[in-house]
N, C-alpha and C positions, 0 to 999 in steps of 0.2 A: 573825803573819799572813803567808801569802804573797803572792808579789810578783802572782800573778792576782789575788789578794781584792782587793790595792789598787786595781789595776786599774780596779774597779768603784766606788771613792772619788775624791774630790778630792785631787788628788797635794797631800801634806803640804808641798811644797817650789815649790809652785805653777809647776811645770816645765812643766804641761801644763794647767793653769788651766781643765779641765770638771769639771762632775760629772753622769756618767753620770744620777743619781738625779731631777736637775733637766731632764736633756735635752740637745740641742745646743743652748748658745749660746754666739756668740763673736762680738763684736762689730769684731775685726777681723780674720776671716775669711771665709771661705765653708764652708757645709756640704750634704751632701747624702745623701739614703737609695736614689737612683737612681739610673739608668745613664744615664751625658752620651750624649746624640743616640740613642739606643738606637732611635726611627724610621728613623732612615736606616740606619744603619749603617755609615757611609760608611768608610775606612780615609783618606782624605786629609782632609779634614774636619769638625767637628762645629760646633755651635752656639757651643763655646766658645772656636775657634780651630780653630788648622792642627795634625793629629798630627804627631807626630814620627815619621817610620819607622823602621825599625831602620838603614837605610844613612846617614842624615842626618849633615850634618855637625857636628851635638851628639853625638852616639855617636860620633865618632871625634874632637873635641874631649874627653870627657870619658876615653875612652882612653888619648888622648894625658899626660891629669895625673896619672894613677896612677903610679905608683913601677916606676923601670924599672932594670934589672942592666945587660943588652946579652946576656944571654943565652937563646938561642932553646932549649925543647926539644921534642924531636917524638916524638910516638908515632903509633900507629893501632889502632884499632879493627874489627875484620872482624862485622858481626853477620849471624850463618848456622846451621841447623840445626847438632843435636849430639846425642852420647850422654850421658846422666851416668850414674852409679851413683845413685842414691836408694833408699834404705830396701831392701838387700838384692838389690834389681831393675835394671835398667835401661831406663831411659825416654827416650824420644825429646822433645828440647825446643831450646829457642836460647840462644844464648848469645853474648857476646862472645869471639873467638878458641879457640874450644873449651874454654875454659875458665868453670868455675864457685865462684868468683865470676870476674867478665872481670878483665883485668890489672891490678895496683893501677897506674895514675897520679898520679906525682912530679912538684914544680917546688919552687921555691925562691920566697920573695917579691919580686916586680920581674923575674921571668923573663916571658919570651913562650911560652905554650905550642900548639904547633900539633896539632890532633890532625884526622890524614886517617881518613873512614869511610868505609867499603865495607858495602855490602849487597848481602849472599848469600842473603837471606828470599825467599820467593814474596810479599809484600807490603812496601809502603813501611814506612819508618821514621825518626827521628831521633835522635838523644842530648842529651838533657838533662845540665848540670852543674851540681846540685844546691849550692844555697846559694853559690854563686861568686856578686860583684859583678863581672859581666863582661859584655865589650859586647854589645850588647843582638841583632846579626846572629849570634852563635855562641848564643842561648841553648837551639836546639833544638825551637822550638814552631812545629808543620807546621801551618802556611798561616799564622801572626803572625809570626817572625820568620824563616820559611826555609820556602821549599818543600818538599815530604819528600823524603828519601830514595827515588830508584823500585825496586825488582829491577832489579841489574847497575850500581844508580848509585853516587856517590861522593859525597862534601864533606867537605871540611877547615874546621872550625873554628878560629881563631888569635887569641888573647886574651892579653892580660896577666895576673899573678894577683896581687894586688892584698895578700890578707890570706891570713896564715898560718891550719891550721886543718884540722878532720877534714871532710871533705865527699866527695860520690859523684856517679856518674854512672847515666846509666838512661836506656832508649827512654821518649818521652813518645808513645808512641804507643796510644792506645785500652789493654789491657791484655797487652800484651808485659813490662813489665815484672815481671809475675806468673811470667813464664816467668822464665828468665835473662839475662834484659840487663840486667847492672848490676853495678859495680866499686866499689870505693874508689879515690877521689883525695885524696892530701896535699901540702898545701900548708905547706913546709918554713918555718919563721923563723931563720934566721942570728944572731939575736939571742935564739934559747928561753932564757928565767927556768928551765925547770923542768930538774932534776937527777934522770937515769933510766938505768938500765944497758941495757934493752930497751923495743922498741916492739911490740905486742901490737893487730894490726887484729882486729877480731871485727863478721863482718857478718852479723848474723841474718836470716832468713827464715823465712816461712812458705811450705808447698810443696805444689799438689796437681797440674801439671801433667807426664801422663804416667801418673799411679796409678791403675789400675781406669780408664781410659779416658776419665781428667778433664782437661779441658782451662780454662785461663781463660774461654775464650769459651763452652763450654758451662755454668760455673759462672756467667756473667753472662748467659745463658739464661735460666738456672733463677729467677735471680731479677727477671728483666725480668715474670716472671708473678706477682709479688709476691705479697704474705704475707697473712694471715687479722688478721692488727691493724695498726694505720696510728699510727706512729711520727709524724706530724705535730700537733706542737701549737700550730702558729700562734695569734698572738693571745692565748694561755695564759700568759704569763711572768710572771702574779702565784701562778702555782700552785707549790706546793712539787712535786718531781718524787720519786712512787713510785718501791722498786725493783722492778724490771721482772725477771720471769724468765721465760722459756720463749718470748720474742717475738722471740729472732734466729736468721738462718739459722745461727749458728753455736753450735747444738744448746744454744741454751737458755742462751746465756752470759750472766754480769752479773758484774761488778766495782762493789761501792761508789765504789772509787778513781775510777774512771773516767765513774762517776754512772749505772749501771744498766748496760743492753745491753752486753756488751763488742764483738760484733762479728756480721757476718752470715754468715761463711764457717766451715764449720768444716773445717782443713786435716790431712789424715792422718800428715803430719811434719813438726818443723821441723828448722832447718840452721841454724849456725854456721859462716860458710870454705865455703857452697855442700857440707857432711858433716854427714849426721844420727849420733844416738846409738851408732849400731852402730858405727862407727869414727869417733871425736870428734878435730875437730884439736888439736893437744898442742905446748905450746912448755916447752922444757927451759929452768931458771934454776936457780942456787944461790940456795938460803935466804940472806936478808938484802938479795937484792938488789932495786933497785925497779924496775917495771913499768908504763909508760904504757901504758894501755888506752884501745883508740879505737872506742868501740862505733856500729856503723851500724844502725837497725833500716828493712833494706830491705822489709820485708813488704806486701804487698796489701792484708792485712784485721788485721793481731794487732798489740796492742800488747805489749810483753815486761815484764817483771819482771825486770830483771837483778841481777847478783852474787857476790860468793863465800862461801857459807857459814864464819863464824866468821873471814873477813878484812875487816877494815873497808875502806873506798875514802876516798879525797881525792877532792872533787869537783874540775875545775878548768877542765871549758871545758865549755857548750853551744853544740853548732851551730857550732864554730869558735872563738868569741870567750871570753875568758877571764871567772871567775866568782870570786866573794870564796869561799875552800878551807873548804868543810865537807867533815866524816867522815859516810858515811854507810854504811849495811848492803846498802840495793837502790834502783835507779833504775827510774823508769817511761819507758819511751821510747813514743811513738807513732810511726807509718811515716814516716818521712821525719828524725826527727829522730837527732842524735849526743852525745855525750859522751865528757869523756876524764878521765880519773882514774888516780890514782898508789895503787899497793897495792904492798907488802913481802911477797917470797916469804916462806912461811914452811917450815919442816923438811921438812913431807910434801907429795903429791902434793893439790891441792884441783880441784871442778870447779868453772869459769866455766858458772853457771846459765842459762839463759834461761827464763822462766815466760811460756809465753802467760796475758796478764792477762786472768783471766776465764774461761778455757775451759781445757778439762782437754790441755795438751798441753805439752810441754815438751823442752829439747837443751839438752847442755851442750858444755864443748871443757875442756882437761886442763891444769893448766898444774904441772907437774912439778917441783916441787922436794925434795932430802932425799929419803928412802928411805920405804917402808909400799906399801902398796896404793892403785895405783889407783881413781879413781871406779870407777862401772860404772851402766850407768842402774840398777840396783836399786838403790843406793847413793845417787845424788842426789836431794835431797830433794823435796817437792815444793810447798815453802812457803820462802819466804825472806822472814822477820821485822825486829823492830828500827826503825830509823830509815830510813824508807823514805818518797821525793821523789819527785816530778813532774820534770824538766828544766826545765820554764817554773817553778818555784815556786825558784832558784837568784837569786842578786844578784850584777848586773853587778860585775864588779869597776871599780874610777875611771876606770882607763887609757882604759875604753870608754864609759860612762856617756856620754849621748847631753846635750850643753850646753843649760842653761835656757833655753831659747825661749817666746814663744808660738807656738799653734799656725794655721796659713794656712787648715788644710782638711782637713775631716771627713768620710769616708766610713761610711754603718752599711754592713755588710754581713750582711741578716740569712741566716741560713741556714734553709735551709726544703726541705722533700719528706717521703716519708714510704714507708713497707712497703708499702703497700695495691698502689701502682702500681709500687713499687721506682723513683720518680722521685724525683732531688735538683738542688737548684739554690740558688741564691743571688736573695734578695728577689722570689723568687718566678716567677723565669727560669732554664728548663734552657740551658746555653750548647750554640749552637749553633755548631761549625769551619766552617758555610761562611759564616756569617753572626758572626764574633766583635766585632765593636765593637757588636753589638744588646744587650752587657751589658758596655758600656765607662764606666769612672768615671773622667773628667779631673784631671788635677794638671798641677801646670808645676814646672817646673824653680826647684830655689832653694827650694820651699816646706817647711814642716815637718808632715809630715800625720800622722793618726791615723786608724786604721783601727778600728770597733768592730765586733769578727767577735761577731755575736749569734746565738745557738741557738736557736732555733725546734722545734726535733724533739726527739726522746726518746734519739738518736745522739749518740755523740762524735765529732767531726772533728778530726781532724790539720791546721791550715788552716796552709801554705806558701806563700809570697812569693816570686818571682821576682826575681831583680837585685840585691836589696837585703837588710838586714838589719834588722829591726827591735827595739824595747827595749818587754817585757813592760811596760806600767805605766809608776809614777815612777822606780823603783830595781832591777825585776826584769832577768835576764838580756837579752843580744842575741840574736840568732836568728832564725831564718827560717822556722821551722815550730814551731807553739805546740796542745797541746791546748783543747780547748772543750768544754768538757762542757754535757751538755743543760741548755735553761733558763738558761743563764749569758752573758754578755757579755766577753768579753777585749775591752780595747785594747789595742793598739799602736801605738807612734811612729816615724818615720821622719824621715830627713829623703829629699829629692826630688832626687839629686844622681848618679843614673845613666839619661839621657832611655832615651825608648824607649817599645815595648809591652811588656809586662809583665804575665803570668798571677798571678793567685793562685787557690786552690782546695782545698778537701782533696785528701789523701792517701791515701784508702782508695782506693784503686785502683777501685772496682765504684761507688762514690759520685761520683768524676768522671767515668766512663763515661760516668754516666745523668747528668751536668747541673753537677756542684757546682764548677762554674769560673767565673770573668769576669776580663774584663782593666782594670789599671791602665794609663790610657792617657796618656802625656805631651804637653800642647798646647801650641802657643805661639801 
């Protein structure tokens, strides 16, 4: 059984002491299916106390306890128009530093990383740093924890980093990040368990901005005029969910895996390394050697199929944190989430696959060893079989496994919207940026919460967490962004131990556009 199924059971080990099937109760908690003060709105206070701002002196007390080197590193970030090469052509878009993907960002565990931005756009912007437990004034969310970015402005974000780990960066701003703002960051450990001759970043995308005159904004146009069938099943969650075909913008996709619709965009290329197919990036190994792969799926709308045909993978981290080592064939990533897994070159040249799941499109990148012929897109396949995973469907490894508590404080969070009006939201509110605590759920500090992300629509969500990391279930992976498939409930646990505002929301880039955000708000 996977660690979501359990998810929806009474943890065997009574770590988290609900059961879903029965309801919320917890007799020495607090629960709630709503948003604290969501009348007022207030950013200083709610009904349940005083928020915590992002400047407060709890965000720089909990700062201050994180693991410190004494080593400062600095980078910077320029985001400004650009050219790239995509599919043959070249298209006008943005990016960090002219570069696609922007620069990978390095630190070591207990470093201070300072990163200065510059904005060269005709509109604001900010940088999000994806899955980091960092202080809550660097996390990059315009008008919650920072002003934006204006044309010609600057701001230096400066954090600690806390946990080793594959993690990225990216504008959290409306749908820039569909364009090119977005890197990889690694966060080194001094102490890595795993034995690897090379490191292998591979950060997938899907890409329509600049082709035939598409732009993200005109793609969230098109579907702000929404669809001919309404994806909205509120109320419905005793119905088994049909497969659905020919109801998404993204020509009719469906994935069982994924539990019908695969997505609403359909993208004319994807990318690996910011390079589509026609010239696939390629890392040269001798046979025998092993290979840490650090997969990012930065995409807007597609989830991937990853893998390498006839090389098996060691699983061994999502989202950062480490995972008990399965071999597996292919991994399913949704947007936002990562993985990192150890494969043994073998004699010849193999392609590293990407499969949009569900929809007919697909890139690979080269990874060279031994003599024969290279891939070539005719050559890669267009199915990758066998023993094939979810990322949320992985087991924590000990080291991380979150200690038997009960649990303080329950949030559902259903999710809800639908095609008709192409509106998405959370418990039945599109979040609004000038008004964000109208869909604020309180927690304090110290507490161990559970978040029940419930699926209301006929969609899957990529739902991501801000600040924090959370544990799939009783025994499932840690992570920060977990799928949900339609009709289905995930929990997760946390504990409450980095104050702040704090976003969660999907991932689909066009799905938080139109609403599917709210903030976890910390009171005291």
């Amino acid at each position: 059984m996977s660690a979501i199924s359990k998810s929806l059971q009474l943890s065997r080990r009574g770590l988290f002491g609900v059961s879903l099937a029965a309801g919320v109760s917890l007799s020495a908690g607090c629960t709630s299916s709503g948003a604290g003060d969501a009348a007022s709105g207030s950013a200083g206070s709610t009904s349940s106390g005083t928020r915590v701002s992002p400047t407060a002196g709890a965000v720089q007390r909990a700062e201050d306890a994180r693991p410190a080197g004494g080593r400062t590193v600095r980078a910077s970030l320029t985001s400004a128009p650009m050219r790239a090469s995509i599919d043959g052509q070249q298209v006008d878009t943005w990016g960090y530093g002219a570069r696609l993907p922007g620069p990978v960002l390095r630190s070591r565990v207990g470093d201070t990383l300072s990163v200065a931005q510059r904005n060269r756009l005709d509109q604001a912007t900010t940088t999000h740093f994806h899955g980091l437990a960092l202080r809550n004034d660097a996390d990059g969310v315009p008008g919650l924890t920072q002003p934006a970015i204006k044309p010609g402005g600057s701001f230096t974000a400066t954090f600690k980093t806390a946990h080793p780990g594959t993690y990225w960066y990216h504008s959290h701003v409306e749908l820039q990040r569909d364009r090119g703002l977005y890197g990889a960051l690694i966060i080194e450990d001094p102490q890595e368990p795993l034995e690897y001759d090379h490191e292998w970043i591979l950060v997938v995308d899907d890409w329509l901005d600049g082709i035939k005159g598409r732009t993200p904004a005109k793609q969230a146009a098109q579907l702000a005029k929404g669809m001919a069938m309404d994806h909205d099943m509120s109320g419905m969650s005793g119905m088994s969910m049909p497969s659905i075909s020919g109801m998404g913008g993204g020509g009719g996709a469906t994935s069982p895996f994924l539990g019908g619709d695969a997505g609403d965009v359909t993208y004319p290329v994807h990318l690996i390394n910011g390079r589509d197919p026609m010239r696939p990036d390629t890392l040269k190994a001798k046979p025998g050697q092993r290979i840490r792969l650090r997969v990012i799926n930065a995409a807007g709308d597609t989830a991937y199929r990853v893998g390498l045909p006839g090389v098996p993978m060691t699983l061994t981290h999502t989202d950062g944190f480490p995972v008990k080592h399965q071999r597996v064939d292919a991994i399913v990533l949704g947007m936002g989430e990562r993985v990192d897994a150890l494969i043994t070159v073998p004699d010849h040249p193999v392609p590293f696959v990407a499969l949009a799941e569900g929809k007919a499109g697909r890139t690979f990148a080269v990874l060279a060893g031994g003599g024969g012929a290279r891939p070539t897109t005719s050559s890669v396949p267009k199915k990758l079989t066998g023993k094939v995973i979810q990322s949320g469907a992985a087991t924590a490894d000990p080291s991380v496994q979150l200690a038997d508590r009960p649990v303080d404080q329950v949030h559902t969070l259903a999710l809800t919207g639908g095609m008709a009006k192409y509106g998405w939201g959370i418990n039945g509110r599109q979040f609004d940026e000038a008004n964000p605590f109208a869909t604020a759920y309180d927690i304090r500090a110290g507490q161990r919460v559970r978040i029940d992300y419930a699926n209301h629509t006929m969609m899957w969500h990529p739902m991501h967490l801000h600040g924090h990391t959370f544990q799939v279930g009783a025994t499932g992976p840690r992570k920060d962004t977990v799928i949900v498939k339609p009709m289905q409930t995930v929990s997760v646990f946390f504990d409450a131990d980095n104050p702040g505002q704090w976003l969660t929301h999907c991932h689909n880039a066009y799905h938080a556009n139109r609403g599917m955000m709210a903030v976890l708000s910390y009171v005291k």
